[in-house]
C-alpha positions as a printed NumPy array, in Angstrom:
array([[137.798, 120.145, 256.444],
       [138.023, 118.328, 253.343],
       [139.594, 114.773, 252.969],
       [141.658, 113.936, 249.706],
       [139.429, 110.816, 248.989],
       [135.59 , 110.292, 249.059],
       [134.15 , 107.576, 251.281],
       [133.622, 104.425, 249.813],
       [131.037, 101.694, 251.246],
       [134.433,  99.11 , 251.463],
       [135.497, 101.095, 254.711],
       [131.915, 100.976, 256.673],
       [133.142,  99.639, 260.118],
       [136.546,  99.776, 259.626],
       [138.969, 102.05 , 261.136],
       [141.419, 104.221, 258.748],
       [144.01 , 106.347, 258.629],
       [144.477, 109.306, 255.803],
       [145.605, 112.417, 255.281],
       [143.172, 115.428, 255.574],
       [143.823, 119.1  , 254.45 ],
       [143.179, 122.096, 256.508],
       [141.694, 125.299, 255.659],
       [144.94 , 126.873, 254.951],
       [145.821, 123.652, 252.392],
       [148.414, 122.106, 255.307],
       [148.164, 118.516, 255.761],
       [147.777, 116.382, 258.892],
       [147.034, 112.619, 259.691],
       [143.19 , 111.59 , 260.878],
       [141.419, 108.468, 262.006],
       [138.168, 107.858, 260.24 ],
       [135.613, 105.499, 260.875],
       [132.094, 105.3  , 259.338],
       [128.756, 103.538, 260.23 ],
       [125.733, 103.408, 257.697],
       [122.376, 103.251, 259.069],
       [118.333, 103.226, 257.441],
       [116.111, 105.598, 258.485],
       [112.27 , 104.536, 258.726],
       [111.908, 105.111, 255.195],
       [114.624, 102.967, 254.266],
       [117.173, 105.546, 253.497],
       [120.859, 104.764, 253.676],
       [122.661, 107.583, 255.884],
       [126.293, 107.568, 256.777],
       [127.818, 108.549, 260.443],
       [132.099, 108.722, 260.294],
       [133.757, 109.858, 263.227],
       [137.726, 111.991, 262.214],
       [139.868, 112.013, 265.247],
       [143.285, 114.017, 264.823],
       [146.032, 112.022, 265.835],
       [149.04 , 114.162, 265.047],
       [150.058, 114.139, 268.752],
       [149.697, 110.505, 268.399],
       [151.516, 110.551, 265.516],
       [154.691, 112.51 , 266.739],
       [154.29 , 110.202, 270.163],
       [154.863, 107.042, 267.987],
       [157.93 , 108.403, 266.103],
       [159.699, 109.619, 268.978],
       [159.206, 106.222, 270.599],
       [160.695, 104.33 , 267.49 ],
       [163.602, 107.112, 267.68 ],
       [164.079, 106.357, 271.622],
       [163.73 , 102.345, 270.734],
       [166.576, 102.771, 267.977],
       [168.59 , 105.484, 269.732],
       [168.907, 102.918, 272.871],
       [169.855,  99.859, 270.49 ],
       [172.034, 102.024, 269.135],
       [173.658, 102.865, 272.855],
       [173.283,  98.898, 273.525],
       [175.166,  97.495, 270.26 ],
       [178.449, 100.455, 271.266],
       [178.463,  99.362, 274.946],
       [180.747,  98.264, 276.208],
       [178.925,  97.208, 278.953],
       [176.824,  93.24 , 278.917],
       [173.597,  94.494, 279.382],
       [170.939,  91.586, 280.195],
       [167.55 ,  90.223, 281.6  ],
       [166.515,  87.505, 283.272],
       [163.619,  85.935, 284.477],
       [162.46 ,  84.813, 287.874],
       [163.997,  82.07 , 287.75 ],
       [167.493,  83.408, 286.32 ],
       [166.955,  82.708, 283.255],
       [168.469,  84.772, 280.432],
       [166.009,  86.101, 278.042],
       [167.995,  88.635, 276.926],
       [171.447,  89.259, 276.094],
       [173.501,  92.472, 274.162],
       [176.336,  91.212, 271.689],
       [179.   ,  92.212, 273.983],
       [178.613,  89.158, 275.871],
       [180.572,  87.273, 272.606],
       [183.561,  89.335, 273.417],
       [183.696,  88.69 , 276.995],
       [182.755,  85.334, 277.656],
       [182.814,  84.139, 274.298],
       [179.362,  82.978, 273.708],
       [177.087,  84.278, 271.07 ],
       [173.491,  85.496, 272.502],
       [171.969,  82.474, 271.023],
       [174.103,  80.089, 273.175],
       [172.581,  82.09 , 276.032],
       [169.628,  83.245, 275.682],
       [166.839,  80.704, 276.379],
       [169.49 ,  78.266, 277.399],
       [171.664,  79.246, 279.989],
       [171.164,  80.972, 283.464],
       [172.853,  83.523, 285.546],
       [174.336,  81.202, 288.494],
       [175.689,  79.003, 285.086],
       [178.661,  81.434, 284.756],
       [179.985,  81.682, 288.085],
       [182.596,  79.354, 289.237],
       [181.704,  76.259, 290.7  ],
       [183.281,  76.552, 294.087],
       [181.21 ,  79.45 , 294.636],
       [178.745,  78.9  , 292.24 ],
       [175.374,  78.094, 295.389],
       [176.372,  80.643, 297.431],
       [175.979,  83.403, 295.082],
       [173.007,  82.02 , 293.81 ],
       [171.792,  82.399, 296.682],
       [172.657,  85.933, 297.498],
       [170.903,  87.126, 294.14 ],
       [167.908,  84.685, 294.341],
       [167.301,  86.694, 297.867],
       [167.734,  90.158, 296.382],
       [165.249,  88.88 , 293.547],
       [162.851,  87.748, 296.587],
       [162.589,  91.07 , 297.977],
       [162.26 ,  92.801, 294.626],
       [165.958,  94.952, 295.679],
       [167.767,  97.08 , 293.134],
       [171.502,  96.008, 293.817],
       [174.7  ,  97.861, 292.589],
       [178.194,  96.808, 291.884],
       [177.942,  93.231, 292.976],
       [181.543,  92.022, 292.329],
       [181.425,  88.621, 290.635],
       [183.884,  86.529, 288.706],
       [182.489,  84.667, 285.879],
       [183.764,  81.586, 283.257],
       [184.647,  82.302, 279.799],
       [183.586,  79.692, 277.187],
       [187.783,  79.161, 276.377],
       [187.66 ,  78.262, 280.791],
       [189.139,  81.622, 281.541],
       [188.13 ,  84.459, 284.556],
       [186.514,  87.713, 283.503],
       [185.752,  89.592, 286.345],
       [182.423,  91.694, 286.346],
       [180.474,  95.056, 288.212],
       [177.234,  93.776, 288.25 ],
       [173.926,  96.208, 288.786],
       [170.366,  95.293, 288.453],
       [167.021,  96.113, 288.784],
       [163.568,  94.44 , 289.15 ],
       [160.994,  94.435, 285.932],
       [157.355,  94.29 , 287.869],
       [154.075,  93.78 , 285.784],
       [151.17 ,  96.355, 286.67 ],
       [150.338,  94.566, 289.426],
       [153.906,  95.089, 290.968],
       [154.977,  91.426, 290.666],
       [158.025,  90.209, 289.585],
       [158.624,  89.534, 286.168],
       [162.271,  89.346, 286.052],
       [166.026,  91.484, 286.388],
       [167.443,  94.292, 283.902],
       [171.063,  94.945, 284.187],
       [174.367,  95.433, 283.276],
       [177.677,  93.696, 283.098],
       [180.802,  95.936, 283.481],
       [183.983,  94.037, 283.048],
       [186.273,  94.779, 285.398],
       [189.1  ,  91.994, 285.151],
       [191.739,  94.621, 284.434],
       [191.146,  96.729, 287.092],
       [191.253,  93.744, 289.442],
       [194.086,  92.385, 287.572],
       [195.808,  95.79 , 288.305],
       [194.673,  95.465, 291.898],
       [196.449,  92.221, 292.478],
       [199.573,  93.343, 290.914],
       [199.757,  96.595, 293.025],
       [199.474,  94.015, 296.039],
       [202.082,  91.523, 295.015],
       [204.211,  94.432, 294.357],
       [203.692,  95.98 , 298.033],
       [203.876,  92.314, 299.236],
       [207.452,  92.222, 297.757],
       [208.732,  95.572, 298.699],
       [207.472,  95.332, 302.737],
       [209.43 ,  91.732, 302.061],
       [212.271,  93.387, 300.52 ],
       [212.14 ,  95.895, 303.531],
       [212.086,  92.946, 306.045],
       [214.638,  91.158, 304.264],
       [217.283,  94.235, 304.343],
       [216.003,  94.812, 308.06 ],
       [217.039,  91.339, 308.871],
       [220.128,  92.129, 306.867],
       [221.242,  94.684, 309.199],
       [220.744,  92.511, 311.902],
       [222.724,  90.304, 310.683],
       [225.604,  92.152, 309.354],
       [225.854,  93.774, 312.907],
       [225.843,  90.052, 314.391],
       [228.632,  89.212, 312.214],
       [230.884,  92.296, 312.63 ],
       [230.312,  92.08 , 316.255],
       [231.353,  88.534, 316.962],
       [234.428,  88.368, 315.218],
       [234.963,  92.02 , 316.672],
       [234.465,  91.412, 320.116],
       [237.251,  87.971, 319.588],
       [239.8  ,  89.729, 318.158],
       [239.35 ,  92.836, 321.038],
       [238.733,  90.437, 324.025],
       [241.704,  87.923, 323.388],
       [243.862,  90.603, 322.345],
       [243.313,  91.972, 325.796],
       [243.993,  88.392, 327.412],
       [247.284,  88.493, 325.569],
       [248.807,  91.331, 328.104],
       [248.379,  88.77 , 330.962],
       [251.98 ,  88.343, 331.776],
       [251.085,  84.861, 333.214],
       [249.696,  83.76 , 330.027],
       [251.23 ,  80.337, 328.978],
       [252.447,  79.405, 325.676],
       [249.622,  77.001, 324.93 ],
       [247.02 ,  79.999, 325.708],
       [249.112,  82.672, 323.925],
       [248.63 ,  80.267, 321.177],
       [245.514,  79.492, 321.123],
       [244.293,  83.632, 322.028],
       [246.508,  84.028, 318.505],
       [244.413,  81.632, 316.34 ],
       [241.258,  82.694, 318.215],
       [242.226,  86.068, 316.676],
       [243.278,  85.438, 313.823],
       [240.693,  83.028, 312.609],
       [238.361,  86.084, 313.433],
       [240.479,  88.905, 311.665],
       [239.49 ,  85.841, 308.918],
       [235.81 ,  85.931, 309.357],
       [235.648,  89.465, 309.491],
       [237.768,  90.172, 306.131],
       [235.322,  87.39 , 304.744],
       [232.426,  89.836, 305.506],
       [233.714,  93.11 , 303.903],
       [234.695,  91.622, 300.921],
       [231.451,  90.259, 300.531],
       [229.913,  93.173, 301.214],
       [232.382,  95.326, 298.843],
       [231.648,  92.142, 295.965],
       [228.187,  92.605, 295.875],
       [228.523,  96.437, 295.676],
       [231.125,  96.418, 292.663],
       [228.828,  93.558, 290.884],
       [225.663,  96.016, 291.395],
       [227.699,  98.745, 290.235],
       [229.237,  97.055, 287.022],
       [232.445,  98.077, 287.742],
       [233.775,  94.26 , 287.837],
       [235.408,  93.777, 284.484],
       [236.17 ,  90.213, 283.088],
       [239.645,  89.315, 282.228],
       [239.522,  86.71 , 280.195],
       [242.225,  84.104, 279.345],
       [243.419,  80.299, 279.099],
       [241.922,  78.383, 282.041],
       [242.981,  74.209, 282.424],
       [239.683,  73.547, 284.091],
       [241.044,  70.162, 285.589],
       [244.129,  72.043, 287.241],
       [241.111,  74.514, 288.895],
       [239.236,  72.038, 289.913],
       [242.429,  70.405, 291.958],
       [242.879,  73.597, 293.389],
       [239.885,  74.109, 295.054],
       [239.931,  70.28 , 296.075],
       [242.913,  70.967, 297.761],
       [242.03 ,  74.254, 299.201],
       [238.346,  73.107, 300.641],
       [240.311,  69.742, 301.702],
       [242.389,  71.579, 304.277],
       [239.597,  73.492, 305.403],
       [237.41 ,  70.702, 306.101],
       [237.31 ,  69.937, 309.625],
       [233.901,  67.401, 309.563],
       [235.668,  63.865, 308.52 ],
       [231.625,  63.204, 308.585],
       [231.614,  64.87 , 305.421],
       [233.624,  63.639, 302.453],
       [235.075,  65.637, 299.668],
       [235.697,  64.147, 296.238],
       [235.849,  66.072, 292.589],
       [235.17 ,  64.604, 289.216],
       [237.049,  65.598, 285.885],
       [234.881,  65.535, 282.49 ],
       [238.063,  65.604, 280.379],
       [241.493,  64.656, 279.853],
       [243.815,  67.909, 281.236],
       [244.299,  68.454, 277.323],
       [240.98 ,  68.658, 276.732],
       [239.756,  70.788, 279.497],
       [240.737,  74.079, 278.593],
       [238.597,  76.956, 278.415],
       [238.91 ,  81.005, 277.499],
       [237.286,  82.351, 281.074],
       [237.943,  84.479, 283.721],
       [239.822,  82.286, 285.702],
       [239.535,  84.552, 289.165],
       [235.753,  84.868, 288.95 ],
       [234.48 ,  81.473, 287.968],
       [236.863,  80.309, 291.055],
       [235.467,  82.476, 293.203],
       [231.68 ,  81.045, 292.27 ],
       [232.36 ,  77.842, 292.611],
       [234.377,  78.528, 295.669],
       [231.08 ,  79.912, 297.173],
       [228.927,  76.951, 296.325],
       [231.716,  74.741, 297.774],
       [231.524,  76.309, 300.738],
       [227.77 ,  76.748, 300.859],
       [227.855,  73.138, 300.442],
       [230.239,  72.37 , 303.644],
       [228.156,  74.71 , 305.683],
       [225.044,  73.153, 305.039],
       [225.976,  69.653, 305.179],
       [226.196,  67.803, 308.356],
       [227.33 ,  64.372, 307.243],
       [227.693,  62.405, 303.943],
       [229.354,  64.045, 300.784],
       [230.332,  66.593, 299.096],
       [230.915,  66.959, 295.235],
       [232.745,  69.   , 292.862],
       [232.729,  68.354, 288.81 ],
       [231.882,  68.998, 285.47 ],
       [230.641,  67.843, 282.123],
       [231.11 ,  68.549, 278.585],
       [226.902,  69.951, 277.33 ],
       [228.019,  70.474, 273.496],
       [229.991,  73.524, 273.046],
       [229.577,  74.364, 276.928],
       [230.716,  73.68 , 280.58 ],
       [228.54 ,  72.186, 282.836],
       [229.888,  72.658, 286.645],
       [228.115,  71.368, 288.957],
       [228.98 ,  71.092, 293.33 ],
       [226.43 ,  68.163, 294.888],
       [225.987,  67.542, 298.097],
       [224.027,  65.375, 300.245],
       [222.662,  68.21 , 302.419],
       [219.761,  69.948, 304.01 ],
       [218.152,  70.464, 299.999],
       [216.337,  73.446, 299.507],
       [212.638,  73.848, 298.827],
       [211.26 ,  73.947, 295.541],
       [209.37 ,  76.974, 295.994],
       [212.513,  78.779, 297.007],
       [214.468,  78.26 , 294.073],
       [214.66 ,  82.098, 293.224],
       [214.281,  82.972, 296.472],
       [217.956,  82.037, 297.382],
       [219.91 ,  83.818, 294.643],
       [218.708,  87.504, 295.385],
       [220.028,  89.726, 297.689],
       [219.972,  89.524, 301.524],
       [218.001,  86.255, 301.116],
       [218.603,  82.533, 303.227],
       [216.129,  79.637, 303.039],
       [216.747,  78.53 , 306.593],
       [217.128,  82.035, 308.666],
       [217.717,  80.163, 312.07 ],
       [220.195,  77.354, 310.702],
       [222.12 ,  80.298, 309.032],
       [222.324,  82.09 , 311.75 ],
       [224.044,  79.195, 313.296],
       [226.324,  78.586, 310.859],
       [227.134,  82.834, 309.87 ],
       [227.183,  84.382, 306.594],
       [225.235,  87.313, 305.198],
       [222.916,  85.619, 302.54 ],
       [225.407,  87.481, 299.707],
       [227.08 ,  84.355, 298.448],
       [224.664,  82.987, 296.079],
       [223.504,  86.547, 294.509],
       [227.448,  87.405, 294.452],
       [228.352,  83.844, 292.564],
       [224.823,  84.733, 290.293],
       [226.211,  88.478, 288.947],
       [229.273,  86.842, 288.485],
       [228.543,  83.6  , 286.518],
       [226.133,  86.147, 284.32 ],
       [229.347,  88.505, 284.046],
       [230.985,  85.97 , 282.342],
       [227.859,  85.019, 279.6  ],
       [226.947,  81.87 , 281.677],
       [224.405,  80.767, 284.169],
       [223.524,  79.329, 287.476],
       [220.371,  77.037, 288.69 ],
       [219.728,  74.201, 291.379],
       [217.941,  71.203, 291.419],
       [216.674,  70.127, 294.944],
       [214.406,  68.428, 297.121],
       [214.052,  69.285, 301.226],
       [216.598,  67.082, 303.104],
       [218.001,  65.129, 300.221],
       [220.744,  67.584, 299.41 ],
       [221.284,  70.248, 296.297],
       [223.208,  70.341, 293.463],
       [224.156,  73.808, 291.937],
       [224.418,  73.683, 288.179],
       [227.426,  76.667, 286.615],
       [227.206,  76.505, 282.669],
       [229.829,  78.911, 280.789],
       [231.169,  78.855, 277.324],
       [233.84 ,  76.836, 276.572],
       [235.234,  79.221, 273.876]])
């Protein structure tokens, strides 16, 4: 073996590395070293030692290959990976974590620690679940967690660790990684809410049933029971009477119940068509008053409307039929639910629209329900309306309807201080 370059006395006692050539003229990396030493005679001799470190070598560039192949993998995960020390402490952090929580890794690590990100109101508790897999040196896997954005928002993470021990198998810290999971849980909660409101949906058509077969019946079983009474030959004029308008005020309920039910099925069908014309909106509102008047048998309750314009002035191009059957339901809704004190029927002019409104000094409705009441099969008070009949239809039927005709329909409320139903429609 030769080596390309002669010893020099600068590299006595120094270790060097150079390229030798073999026999065959290939080349390959060495270690030298040299010693001198004197013989008795005072001569100078020289002692190297050449070690081949090829292996060595090829060991070395495959590690810096693994070390930049696996911050390669770290900088395109999409995964936080991390490490802590014993104490929590982050002293590492991939660049991810900017995207997710919105921190750079400077803002973390050295400064922050893992319990920091977790939200207050649980914040000990898990601290003190991890803080007891750290004391018994436990790999853990897929430890849900929710976490805090810098911007104060939730990022939900998969969380997976393992222990880093020194030679002496002690604790120096946690590795892991940070999967972000907030859409899957996101998903999760939305599948729920959506099975939440179809089992509700289910119990609310269930209860429909109930009560559509409660409100045939009754009527039913009046108008066949007193018709029956009415063959007594020994009936007297009085009871024949009265068996009459026992009858026919339920041939009256019971017409009241199939139309709703054949309303709401021609709204969801869109085969209601507006017919729009010329409507005096003062003359309309008289004849409900007068209607509603008559049927008003509480003189607890009073009825009273209230005119926005002069007659002149109150015309409108609307379907005349449908917006007086909406406000005929609210009317009525009103009267049913309203034991004593007022009822209110009127309107205002909100720039180039109507405002209707019907206020009444009722039961109110609670804030929370405010949807709730205009979809199908749906009553705030289940027990009272049972009380008082009626299928739940009348509010989704007077909804389709106002929407048929390009307005809208909302309440304002509060629990036992009454409701007012708001009906805004064009005015041209």
């Amino acid at each position: 073996m030769q080596t390309k370059h002669g010893a020099k006395e600068t590299l006595i006692g120094k270790m060097i590395e150079i390229v030798a050539l073999r026999k065959d003229g290939t080349e390959f990396p060495v270690e030298l070293s040299l010693s001198s030493w004197k013989n008795k005679e005072g001569q100078t001799y020289f002692t190297g030692i050449i070690r081949d470190i090829t292996e060595k070598k090829l060991a070395l560039e495959n590690l810096t290959l693994s070390e930049e192949r696996l911050s390669q993998i770290i900088e395109v995960s999409k995964d936080w990976i991390w490490e802590v020390n014993t104490k929590g402490l982050y002293t590492y952090t991939s660049g991810i974590v900017e995207e997710m929580l919105g921190y750079k890794s400077n803002e973390i690590v050295n400064n922050k620690y893992f319990y920091d990100f977790f939200p207050e109101e649980k914040r000990e508790k898990l601290k003190k679940i991890i803080f007891e897999a750290f004391k018994q040196k436990k790999i853990f896997h897929n430890f849900i967690n929710s976490s805090i954005s810098k911007s104060g928002g939730i990022v939900w993470f998969s969380m997976s660790g393992i222990p880093i021990l020194d030679n002496k198998g002690d604790l120096i810290g946690y590795r892991g990684a940070n999967c972000d999971i907030t859409k899957c849980v996101n998903s999760e909660k939305a599948l729920l809410e959506a099975k939440e409101k179809v089992e509700e949906s289910a119990n609310l058509k269930r209860e429909f049933i109930q009560n559509l077969s409660h409100e045939i019946r009754t009527p039913m079983n009046g108008i066949l029971g007193f018709s029956e009474l009415l063959n007594d030959s020994d009936l007297t004029k009085e009871k024949q009477s009265e068996y009459v308008e026992i009858i026919q005020n339920s041939s009256t309920q019971l017409l009241h119940v199939i139309d709703d039910l054949l309303e709401i099925s021609i709204l969801d069908t869109n085969q209601l068509k507006k017919q729009e014309g010329k409507v005096n909106l003062n003359k309309l509102l008289e004849e409900l008053f007068s209607v509603f008047q008559l049927k008003n048998k509480n003189n607890k309750v009073s009825f009273c409307i209230k005119k926005g314009l002069p007659n002149k002035q109150s015309i409108l191009l609307t379907d005349k039929k449908i917006l007086k059957k909406v406000l005929g339901i609210l009317i009525e809704n009103a009267f049913k639910f309203t034991q004593k004190g007022f009822v209110e029927l009127g309107y205002q002019l909100r720039g180039d629209k109507i405002e209707l409104y019907v206020k009444d000094s009722g039961i109110g409705i609670n804030k929370e329900n405010y949807d709730l009441i205009f979809e199908l099969f749906s009553q705030e008070e289940k027990e009272l309306s049972q009380k008082v009949g009626g299928l739940g239809l009348g509010l989704s039927i007077a909804k389709k309807s106002i929407q048929l005709l390009g307005g809208d329909i909302r309440v304002a409320s509060e629990k036992g201080k009454g409701a007012t139903f708001f009906v805004t429609v064009k005015r041209t």
